[in-house]
Steps between C-alpha positions, in 0.01 A plus 500: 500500500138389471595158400728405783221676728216267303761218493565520859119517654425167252822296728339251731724623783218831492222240658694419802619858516102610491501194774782651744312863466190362620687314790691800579177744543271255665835420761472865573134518543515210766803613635323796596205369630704253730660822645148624548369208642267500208503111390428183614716267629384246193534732267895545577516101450360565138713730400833320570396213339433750178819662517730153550294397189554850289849453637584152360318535179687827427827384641508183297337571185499938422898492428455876630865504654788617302665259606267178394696414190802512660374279729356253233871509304648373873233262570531353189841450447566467883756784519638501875377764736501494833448170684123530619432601166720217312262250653190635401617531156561124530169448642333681230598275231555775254187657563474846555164508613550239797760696603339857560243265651752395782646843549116622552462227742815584673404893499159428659654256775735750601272809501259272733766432730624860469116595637538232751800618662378826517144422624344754252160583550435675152597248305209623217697836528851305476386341155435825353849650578634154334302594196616900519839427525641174486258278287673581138825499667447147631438310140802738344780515797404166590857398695565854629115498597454131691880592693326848634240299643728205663725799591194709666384138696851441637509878586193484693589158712797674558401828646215257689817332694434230289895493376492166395225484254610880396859345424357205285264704250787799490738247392270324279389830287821399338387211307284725355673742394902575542446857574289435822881453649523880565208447747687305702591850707148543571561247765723808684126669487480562859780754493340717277278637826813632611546732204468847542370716195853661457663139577217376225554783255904436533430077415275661198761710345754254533300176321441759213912568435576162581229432169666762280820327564310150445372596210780558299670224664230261421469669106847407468509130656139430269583703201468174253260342714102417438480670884566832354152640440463462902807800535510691223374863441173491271381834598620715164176621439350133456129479577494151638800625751268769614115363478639220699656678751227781555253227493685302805536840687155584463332116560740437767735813604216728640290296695775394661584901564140536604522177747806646665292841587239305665703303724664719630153614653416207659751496814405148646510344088838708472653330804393136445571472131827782507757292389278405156417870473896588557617275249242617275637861515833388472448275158293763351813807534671180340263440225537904395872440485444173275291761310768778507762277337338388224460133570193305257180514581552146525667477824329821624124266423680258718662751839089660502299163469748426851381813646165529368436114621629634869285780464209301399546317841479806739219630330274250520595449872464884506135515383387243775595721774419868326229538337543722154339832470331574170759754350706182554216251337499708174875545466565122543173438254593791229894351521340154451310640154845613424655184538233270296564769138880493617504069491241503193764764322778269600325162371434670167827605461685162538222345233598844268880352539390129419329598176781679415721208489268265378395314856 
């Protein structure tokens, strides 16, 4: 056991891990301060030029997501994806490298206009949720990650009457990844505010039947196909099944929780942002039923990085008209602490797996 642990701490992927730590606490230091109106307006220019550096060098050269060498096997032999991503493989010339360079890129364009659209004023603060919750996710679920964010953009036009421009980045999540299809209801968003909590609870229990009786639909359908590690049941007492799902609960499952208890606090934030917060309570009942049936952590990473991203969104909107108390400061801090040993625990793992089979 002390040789993988030796082994493991002598990888090169442990300097940009040391590198994403130090990112991660000094984006929570500033982030803070911002909310305090502690730091100059200079200052905040610095430190976003130091994270899109720390964010390309560790994007394109730590291979920290599980999913790199996958990623290198498709670039390099061009294996067909979707279409966004079957021309940047082209573009890339075989090079793995270039190509986490453009998907960086791409992530950083979008999460500017993201901030754009939304006219946020803690933007220091909006970096260091990125790093809490979405920053490993982003270089490991790249295609799920980058058609959250074009989903989230064409959500926001929309619900801003902007139907047009909400239509054209909805549609166009699919390019980057064929799931982002389902989100095509989220264009019906508007009639969530007509839900009722029994009318809500009723929509709840029926998406979770209707994925029992998917499930075993779908099993049957994908039983000989490479698809089948999204459906099947892993959770026979397997440790990866559960660390990954307790870890996604507790990075991403209870803020949201906590989130929901302080909107509903804020009458005037309620009201303006209530069909966001309506759909949020809906998906989450709906994430506990993809839970309850046993579905991968693999799709269940996927259903809480959509609600987590929408929570993200209120949240920092929230925090610019309600200032936190500090019973509120130290939970979000403390949770924070928990997050950064939760991702370093994570990290270490997948490098435990890659010595094991000789990567």
């Amino acid at each position: 056991m002390f040789d993988y642990i030796n082994e493991i701490f002598q990888r090169k992927e442990i300097m940009y891990l040391i590198i994403y730590n130090i990112l991660f606490l000094l984006g929570n230091l500033l982030g803070y301060f911002e909310i305090e109106q502690k730091i100059k307006l200079k200052n905040k220019y610095i430190f976003v030029l130091i994270f899109i550096f720390c964010y390309i060098i560790i994007g394109c050269f730590s291979t920290l997501g599980v999913d790199y060498y996958n990623y290198d096997f498709i670039v390099k032999n061009s294996i067909k994806k979707e279409m966004f991503y079957n021309f940047l493989t082209l573009i890339s010339f075989k090079n793995v490298t270039l190509f986490y360079g453009y998907i960086i890129v791409l992530n950083i364009l979008f999460l500017y206009i993201l901030s754009k659209i939304l006219k946020i004023k803690y933007y220091l603060f909006s970096i260091s949720l990125f790093i809490n919750f979405y920053f490993l996710d982003s270089i490991n679920i790249i295609r799920s990650f980058q058609a959250q964010l074009i989903i989230l953009i064409g959500i926001i036009f929309y619900l801003n009457k902007n139907k047009i421009k909400g239509y054209f980045f909805i549609i166009g999540s699919v390019f980057f990844h064929k799931t982002a299809i389902i989100n095509f209801i989220l264009i019906l968003l508007k009639k969530v505010n007509k839900l009722t909590f029994t009318k809500l609870l009723i929509v709840s229990l029926t998406g979770i039947l209707f994925n029992i009786f998917l499930l075993n639909i779908v099993t049957l359908i994908f039983k000989n196909s490479k698809y089948i590690v999204y459906i099947q049941n892993e959770r026979n007492f397997n440790f990866s099944w559960w660390f990954l799902n307790i870890n996604i609960i507790i990075q991403k499952g209870i803020f949201i929780l906590y989130s929901l208890s302080r909107y509903n606090k804020k009458k005037e934030f309620f009201y303006e942002y209530r069909v966001l917060i309506k759909a949020l309570r809906t998906g989450l009942l709906l994430y506990i039923g993809i839970l309850f049936v046993n579905i991968s952590p693999y799709i269940s990473q996927r259903v809480i990085l959509f609600l987590s991203s929408f929570n993200s969104i209120l949240f920092i909107k929230y925090l610019e008209i309600k200032r936190i108390t500090k019973k509120e400061k130290i939970f979000y801090y403390l949770s924070s602490l928990i997050l950064l040993v939760l991702n370093n625990i994570y990290v270490i793992r997948i490098l435990y797996n890659r010595i094991l089979v000789g990567k």
